[in-house]
ZAMARGU-4260 file (C-alpha; in steps of 0.2 Angstrom, whole numbers, plus 5000, padded with zeros to 4 digits):
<rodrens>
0) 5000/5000/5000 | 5006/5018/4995 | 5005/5032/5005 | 5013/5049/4997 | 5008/5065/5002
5) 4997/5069/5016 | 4990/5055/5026 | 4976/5059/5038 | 4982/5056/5056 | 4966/5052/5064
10) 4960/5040/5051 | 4979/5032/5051 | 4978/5030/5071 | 4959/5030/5077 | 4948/5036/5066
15) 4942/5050/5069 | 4946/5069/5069 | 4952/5082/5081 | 4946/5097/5086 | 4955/5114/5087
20) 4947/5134/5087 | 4957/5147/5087 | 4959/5165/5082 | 4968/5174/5067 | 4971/5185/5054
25) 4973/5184/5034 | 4989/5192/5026 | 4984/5210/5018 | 4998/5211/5007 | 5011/5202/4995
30) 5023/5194/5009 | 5042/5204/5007 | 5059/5198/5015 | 5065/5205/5028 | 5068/5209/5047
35) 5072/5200/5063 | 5058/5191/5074 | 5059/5193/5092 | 5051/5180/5103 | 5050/5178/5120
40) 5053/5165/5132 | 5054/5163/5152 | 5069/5154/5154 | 5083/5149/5143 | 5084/5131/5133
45) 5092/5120/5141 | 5096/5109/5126 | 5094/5112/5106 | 5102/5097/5099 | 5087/5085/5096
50) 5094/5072/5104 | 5092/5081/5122 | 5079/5094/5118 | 5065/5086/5128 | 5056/5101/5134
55) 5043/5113/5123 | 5057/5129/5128 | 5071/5118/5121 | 5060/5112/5105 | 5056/5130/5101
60) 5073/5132/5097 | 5077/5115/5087 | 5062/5118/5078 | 5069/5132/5070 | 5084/5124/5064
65) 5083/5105/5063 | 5069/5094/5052 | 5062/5078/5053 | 5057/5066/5041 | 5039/5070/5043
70) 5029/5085/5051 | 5011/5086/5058 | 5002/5101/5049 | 4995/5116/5061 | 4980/5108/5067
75) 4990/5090/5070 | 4977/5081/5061 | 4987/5075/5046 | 5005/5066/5044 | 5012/5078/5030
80) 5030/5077/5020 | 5046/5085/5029 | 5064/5078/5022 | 5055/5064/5015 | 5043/5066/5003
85) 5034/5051/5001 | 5030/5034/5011 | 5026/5016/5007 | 5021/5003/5022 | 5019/4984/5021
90) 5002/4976/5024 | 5004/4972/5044 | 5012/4989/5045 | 5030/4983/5053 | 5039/4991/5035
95) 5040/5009/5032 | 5050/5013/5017 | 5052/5033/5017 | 5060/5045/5000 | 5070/5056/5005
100) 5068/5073/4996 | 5083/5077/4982 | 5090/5093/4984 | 5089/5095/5006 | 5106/5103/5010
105) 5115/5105/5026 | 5118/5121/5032 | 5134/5129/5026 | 5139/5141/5038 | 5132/5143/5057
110) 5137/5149/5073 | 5144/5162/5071 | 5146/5161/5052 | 5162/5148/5053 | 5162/5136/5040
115) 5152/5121/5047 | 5161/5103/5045 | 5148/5094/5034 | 5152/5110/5018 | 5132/5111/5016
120) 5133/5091/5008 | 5119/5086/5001 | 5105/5075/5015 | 5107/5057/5012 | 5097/5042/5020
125) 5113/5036/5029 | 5112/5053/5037 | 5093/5048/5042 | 5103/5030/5051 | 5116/5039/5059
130) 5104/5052/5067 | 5093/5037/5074 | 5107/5027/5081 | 5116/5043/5088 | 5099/5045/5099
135) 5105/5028/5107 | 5123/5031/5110 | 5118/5050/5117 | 5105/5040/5129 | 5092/5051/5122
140) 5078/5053/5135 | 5066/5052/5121 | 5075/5035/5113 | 5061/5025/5119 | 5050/5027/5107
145) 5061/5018/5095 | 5058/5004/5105 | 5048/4997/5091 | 5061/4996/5080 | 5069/4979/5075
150) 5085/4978/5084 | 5083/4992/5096 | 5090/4981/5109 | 5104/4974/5104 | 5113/4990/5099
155) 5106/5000/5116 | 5114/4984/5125 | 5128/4987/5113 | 5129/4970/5105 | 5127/4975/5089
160) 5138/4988/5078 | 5123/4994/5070 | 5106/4996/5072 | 5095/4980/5061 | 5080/4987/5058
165) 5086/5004/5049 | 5093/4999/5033 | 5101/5012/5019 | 5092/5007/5002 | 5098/5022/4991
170) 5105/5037/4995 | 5087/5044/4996 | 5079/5029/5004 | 5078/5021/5021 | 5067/5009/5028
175) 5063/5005/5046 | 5057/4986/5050 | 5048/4987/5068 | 5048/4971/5079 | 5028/4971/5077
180) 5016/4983/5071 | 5014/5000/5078 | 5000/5010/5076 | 5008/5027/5077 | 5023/5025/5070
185) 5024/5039/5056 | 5016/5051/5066 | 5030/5047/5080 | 5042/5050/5066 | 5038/5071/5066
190) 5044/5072/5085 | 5059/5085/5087 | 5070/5073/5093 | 5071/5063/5078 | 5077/5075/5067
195) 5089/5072/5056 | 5107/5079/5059 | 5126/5078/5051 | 5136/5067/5058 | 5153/5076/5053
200) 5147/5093/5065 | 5141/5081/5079 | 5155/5070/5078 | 5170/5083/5077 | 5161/5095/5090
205) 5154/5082/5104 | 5146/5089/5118 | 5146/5106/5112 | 5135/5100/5099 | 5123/5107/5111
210) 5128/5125/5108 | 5131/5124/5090 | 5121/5112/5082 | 5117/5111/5063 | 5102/5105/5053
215) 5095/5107/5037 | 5080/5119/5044 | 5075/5137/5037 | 5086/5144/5051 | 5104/5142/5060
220) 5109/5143/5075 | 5124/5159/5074 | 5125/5161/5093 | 5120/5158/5109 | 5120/5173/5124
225) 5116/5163/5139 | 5102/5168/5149 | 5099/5184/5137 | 5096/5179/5119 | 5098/5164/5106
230) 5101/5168/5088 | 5097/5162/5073 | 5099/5168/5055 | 5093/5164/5037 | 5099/5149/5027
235) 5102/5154/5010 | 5103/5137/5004 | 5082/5131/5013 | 5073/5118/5001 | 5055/5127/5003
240) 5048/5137/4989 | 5031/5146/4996 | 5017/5144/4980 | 5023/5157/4970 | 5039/5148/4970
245) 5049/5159/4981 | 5064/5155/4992 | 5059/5156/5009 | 5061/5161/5025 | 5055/5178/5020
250) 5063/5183/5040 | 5081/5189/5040 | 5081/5180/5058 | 5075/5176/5075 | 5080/5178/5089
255) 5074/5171/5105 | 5076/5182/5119 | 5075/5177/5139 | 5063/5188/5148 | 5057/5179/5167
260) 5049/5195/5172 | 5032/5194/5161 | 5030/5213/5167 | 5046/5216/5159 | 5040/5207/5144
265) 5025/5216/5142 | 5031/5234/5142 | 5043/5226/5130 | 5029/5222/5120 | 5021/5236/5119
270) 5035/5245/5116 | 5040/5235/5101 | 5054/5227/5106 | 5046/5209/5107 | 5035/5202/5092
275) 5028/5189/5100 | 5022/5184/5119 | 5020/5166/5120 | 5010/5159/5134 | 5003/5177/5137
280) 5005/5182/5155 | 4991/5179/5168 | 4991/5196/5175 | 4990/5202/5159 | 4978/5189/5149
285) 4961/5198/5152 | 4969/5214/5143 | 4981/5206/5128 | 4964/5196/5123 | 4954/5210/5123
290) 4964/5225/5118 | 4976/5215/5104 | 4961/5201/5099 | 4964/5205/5081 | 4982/5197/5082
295) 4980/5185/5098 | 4975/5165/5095 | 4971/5154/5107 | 4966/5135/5104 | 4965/5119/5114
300) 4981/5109/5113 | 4987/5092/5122 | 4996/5096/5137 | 4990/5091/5153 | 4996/5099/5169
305) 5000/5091/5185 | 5008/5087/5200 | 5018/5072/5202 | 5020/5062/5219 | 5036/5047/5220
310) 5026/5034/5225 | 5039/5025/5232 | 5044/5037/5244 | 5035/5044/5261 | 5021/5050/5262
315) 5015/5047/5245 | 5018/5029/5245 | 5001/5028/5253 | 4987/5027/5240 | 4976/5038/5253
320) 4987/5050/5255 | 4988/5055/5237 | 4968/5051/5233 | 4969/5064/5249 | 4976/5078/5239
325) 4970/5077/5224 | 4951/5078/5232 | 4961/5094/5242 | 4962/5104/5227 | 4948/5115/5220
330) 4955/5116/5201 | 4937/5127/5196 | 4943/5141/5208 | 4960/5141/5203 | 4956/5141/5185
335) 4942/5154/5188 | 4950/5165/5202 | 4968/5164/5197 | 4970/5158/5179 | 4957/5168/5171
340) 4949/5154/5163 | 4963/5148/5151 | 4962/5130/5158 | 4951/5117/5156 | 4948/5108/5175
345) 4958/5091/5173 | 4952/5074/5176 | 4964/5061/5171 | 4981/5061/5159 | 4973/5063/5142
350) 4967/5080/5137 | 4953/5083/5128 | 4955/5082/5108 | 4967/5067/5110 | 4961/5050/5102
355) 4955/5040/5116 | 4948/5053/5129 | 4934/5048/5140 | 4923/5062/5145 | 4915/5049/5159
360) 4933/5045/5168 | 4930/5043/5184 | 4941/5055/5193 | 4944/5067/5209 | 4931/5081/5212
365) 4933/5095/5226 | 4928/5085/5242 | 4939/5093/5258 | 4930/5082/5270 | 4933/5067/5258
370) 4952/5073/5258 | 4951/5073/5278 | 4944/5057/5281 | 4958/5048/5270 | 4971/5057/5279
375) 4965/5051/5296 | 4966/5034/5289 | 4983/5035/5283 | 4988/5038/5301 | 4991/5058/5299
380) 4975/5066/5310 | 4984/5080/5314 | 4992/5084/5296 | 5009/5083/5287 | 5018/5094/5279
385) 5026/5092/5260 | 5038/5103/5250 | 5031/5107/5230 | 5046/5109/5217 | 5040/5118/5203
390) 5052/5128/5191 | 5052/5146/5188 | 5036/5152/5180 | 5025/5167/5188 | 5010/5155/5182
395) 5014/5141/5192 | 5021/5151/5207 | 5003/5157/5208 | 4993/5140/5206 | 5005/5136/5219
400) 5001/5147/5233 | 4979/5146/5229 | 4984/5126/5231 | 4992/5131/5245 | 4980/5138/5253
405) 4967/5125/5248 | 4978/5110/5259 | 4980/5122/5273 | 4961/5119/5275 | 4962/5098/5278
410) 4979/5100/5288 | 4991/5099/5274 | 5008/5112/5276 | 5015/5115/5260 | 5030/5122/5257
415) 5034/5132/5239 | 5050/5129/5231 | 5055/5138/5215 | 5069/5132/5205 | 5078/5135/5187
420) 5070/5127/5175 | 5084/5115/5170 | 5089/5109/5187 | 5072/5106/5192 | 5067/5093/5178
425) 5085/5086/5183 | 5080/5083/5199 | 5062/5076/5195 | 5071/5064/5184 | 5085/5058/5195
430) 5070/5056/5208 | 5078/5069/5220 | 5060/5078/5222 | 5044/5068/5229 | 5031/5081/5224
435) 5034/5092/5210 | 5024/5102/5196 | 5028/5096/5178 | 5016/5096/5163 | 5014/5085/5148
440) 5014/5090/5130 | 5009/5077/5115 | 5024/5072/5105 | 5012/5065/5090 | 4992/5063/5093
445) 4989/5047/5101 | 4987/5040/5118 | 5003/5030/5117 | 5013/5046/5120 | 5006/5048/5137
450) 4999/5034/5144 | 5016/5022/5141 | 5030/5035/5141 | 5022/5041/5157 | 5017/5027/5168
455) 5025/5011/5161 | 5035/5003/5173 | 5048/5003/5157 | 5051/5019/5158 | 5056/5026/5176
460) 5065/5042/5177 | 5070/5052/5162 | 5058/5041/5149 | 5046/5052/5155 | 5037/5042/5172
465) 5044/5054/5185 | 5032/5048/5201 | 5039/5029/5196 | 5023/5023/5193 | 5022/5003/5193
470) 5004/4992/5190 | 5006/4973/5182 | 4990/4978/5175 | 4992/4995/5169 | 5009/4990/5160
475) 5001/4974/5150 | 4986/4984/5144 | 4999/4999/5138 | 5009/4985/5131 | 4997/4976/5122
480) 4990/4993/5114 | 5006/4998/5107 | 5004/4982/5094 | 4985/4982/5089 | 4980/4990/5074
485) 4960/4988/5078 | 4953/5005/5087 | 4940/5001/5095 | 4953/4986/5105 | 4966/5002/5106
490) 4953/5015/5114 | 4945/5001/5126 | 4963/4994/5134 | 4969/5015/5135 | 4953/5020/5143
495) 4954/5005/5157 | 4972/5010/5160 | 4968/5027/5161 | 4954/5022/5174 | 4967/5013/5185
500) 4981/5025/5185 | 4968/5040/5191 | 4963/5026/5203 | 4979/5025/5210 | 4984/5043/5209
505) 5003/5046/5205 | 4997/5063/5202 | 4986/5075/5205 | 4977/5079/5191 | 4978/5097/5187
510) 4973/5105/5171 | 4972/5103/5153 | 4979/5118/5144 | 4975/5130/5129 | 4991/5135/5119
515) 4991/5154/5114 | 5001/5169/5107 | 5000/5188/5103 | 5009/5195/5091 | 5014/5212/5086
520) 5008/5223/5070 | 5021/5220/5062 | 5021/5200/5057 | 5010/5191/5045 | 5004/5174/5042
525) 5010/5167/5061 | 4997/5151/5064 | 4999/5144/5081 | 5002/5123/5080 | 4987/5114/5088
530) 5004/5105/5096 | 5008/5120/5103 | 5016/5136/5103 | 5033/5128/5104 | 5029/5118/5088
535) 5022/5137/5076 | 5031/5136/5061 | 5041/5154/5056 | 5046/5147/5039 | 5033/5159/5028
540) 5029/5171/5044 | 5035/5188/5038 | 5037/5207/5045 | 5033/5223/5039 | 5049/5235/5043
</rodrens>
């Protein structure tokens, strides 16, 4: 079976479609070259090389200057062509044979316009294998999910020189053979981390690969301010034509600029300094949508927010305890009161618009006498006291001190403690901090990116299941998922997994959120990604100077 072009995601995983609103605006004009983007983010990226940029503040970045084989268009309903350009699979979907697209060039120059080692060479499938197997030798946190993959084993064990089920064809085709079938395999394919890479820059520079890494994207990386300002500049050599035929980026550049204090980056705003807020302010949310609603969008997107508790450790490894909390927290005030309404009260991992949501999950409502009773019967009467980690964003500082408040009322002490964004998901993977704020954001579309990388026994620690999560139940449902192709059989074992894990309460279960931006008078044709702000493509965004 040939599948070229666009494939519709929902029909490919589950069947059925997603849905996303938002606000925006047409272009008005013949779109010119030009100009230097300006866009703001709380803290610095930890990471840009792909293989370690694991956070949405690190992919904003890599997405500028890195592709992946395949991309999710802006309302993450279809699987559409990136490096490759067209796709064949087997008939039990365990062959993908992907084209690559003629023509992809590496970047030439890049940090600070030195030569880079590749010479801008030409994109070649055994670029497409060395990127994949560097994920392994780098331990990737995001490696897992080429589980799937024919031999992932015995080269992560390192018994094997090369990776089996990647094979080189041509120097334009690869083909993965997975171990059995796995329904969202090509949409996995678009995740930042697998973007493709050359291996003569990340071989000669190592480590600092980090700080200067080279793709084949529409931008590249020429320096790197830390904890002011990463820049990137224009690749003269980018494969994309717009649909008149026309080089693009129209942009000159971007640069990302590190602005904590959102008043800061307000009056920066309206000064014209910053084109775009993302993740607009709380303080300031009521007056951006109102008085900029001809260029602010805000849409639905799949990222859940929560609190995670170490189930292993004191006192969360009572199940009481941590049903006790999550009945503790009012999320309707907090979203209400503090949030201005931007959330959407949480009830379980999957967030609404993600294949395999149940609207009838039974989860944890308000209930502070409920919360009292189960702390009596863990044995703490008279209360306890627990420390929340959360990393340095005015928004969850505030959502921290109304949740606070709200376990001061059963007897519950909680302690506030901020910390760089960084070392706080360093800590929560080590298993250093038994309750902490973290949030998830989809990778691809399906339930598989949450469910298993989150609470599989599989995949403590950095693979994503920071409270180290583990039910014999829960992992051979999630298990079994991964390798039917029916639906209906995929959405049934996901939604009795789902069931038992708000059951047995690893976290409390926050928000879902909304993904937003506002964006100065000066840019056109910005569309905020139903994946999220992170994932907005810049590529044919341009400015008026």
């Amino acid at each position: 079976m040939r599948k070229s072009g666009r494939i519709l995601l929902a029909a490919l995983v589950f069947g059925f479609f997603f849905v996303a609103c938002g606000v925006g605006w047409a272009a008005g004009a013949e779109p010119r070259y030009g100009g230097v983007l300006t866009w703001r983010l709380i803290n610095e990226p930890p990471a840009l090389d792909p293989a370690h940029s694991d956070i949405t503040t690190s992919a904003r970045g890599t997405n500028l200057f890195c592709e992946p084989l395949v991309d999710l268009d802006d309302d993450g309903m279809q699987v559409v062509p990136a490096l490759a350009e067209s796709w064949d699979v087997n008939g039990d979907s365990t062959m993908w044979t992907l084209r690559l697209r003629k023509g992809v060039k590496f970047h030439k120059t890049a940090y600070k316009g030195e030569p880079t080692a590749n010479g801008g060479r030409e994109l070649t499938a055994s670029d497409v294998k060395y990127s994949f197997e560097r994920l392994i030798r780098e331990k990737s946190a995001r490696a897992y999910f080429l589980n799937c993959i024919e031999g992932y084993q015995d080269y992560f064990d390192g018994k094997a020189k090369e990776w089996a089920g990647i094979q080189v064809v041509d120097d334009h085709t690869v083909r993965f053979t997975l171990s059995a079938p796995y329904a969202p395999f090509l949409a996995a394919l678009s995740y930042t981390a697998y973007c493709i890479v050359p291996h003569e820059d990340a071989e000669k520079l190592g480590k600092d690969f980090n700080f200067r890494p080279v793709g084949t994207g529409p931008f590249v990386v020429y320096d790197w301010q830390h904890d002011n300002k990463v820049t990137f500049r224009r690749n003269p050599d980018y494969w994309m034509r717009d649909s008149a035929g026309r080089a693009l980026p129209y942009l000159d550049g971007v640069e990302l600029v590190v602005v904590p204090d959102s008043s800061v980056a307000y009056l920066e705003f309206r000064k014209g300094n910053l084109d775009v807020l993302s993740d607009v302010p709380t303080e300031f949310y009521d007056e951006i949508s109102k008085n900029y609603k001809d260029r602010f969008q805000m849409r639905p997107t799949l990222v859940t927010q929560y609190y995670g508790m170490a189930v292993e450790k004191k006192p969360f490894d009572d199940v009481r305890v941590r049903r006790a909390i999550n009945y503790a927290v009012n999320r309707k005030a907090i979203n209400e009161l503090v949030m201005s309404n931007v959330f959407i009260e949480g009830k379980g991992v999957l967030p609404p618009g993600m294949p395999g949501y149940n609207p009838d999950l039974k989860s944890y409502g308000y209930d502070p006498d409920k919360a009292r009773a189960l702390l009596k019967e863990a044995g703490y009467e008279k209360g306890l006291s627990v420390t929340l980690q959360y990393n340095n964003n005015p928004r969850h500082k505030l959502i921290g001190e109304a949740v606070q408040a709200q376990f001061a009322e059963v007897g519950i002490k909680l302690e506030l403690q901020s910390s760089e964004l960084g070392a706080h998901y360093d800590g929560v993977r080590r298993g250093d901090v038994p309750f902490f704020r973290a949030a998830w954001s989809a990778d691809y579309p399906d339930p598989d990116n949450f469910l298993y990388n989150l609470f599989c026994s599989d995949n403590f620690g950095p693979k994503g299941n920071y409270a180290r999560y583990k039910n014999d139940d829960v992992d051979e449902w999630l298990k079994e998922a991964r390798t039917i192709s029916d639906p209906q059989r995929r959405v049934e074992l996901y939604r009795k997994a789902e069931q038992q894990i708000v059951d047995d309460a690893p976290w409390v279960f926050l928000f879902y959120d909304t993904t937003n931006l506002v964006a100065g008078p000066k840019l056109h044709d910005i569309k905020l990604s139903f994946i999220g702000e992170h994932n907005t493509s810049l590529t044919a965004v341009w400015k008026d100077e």
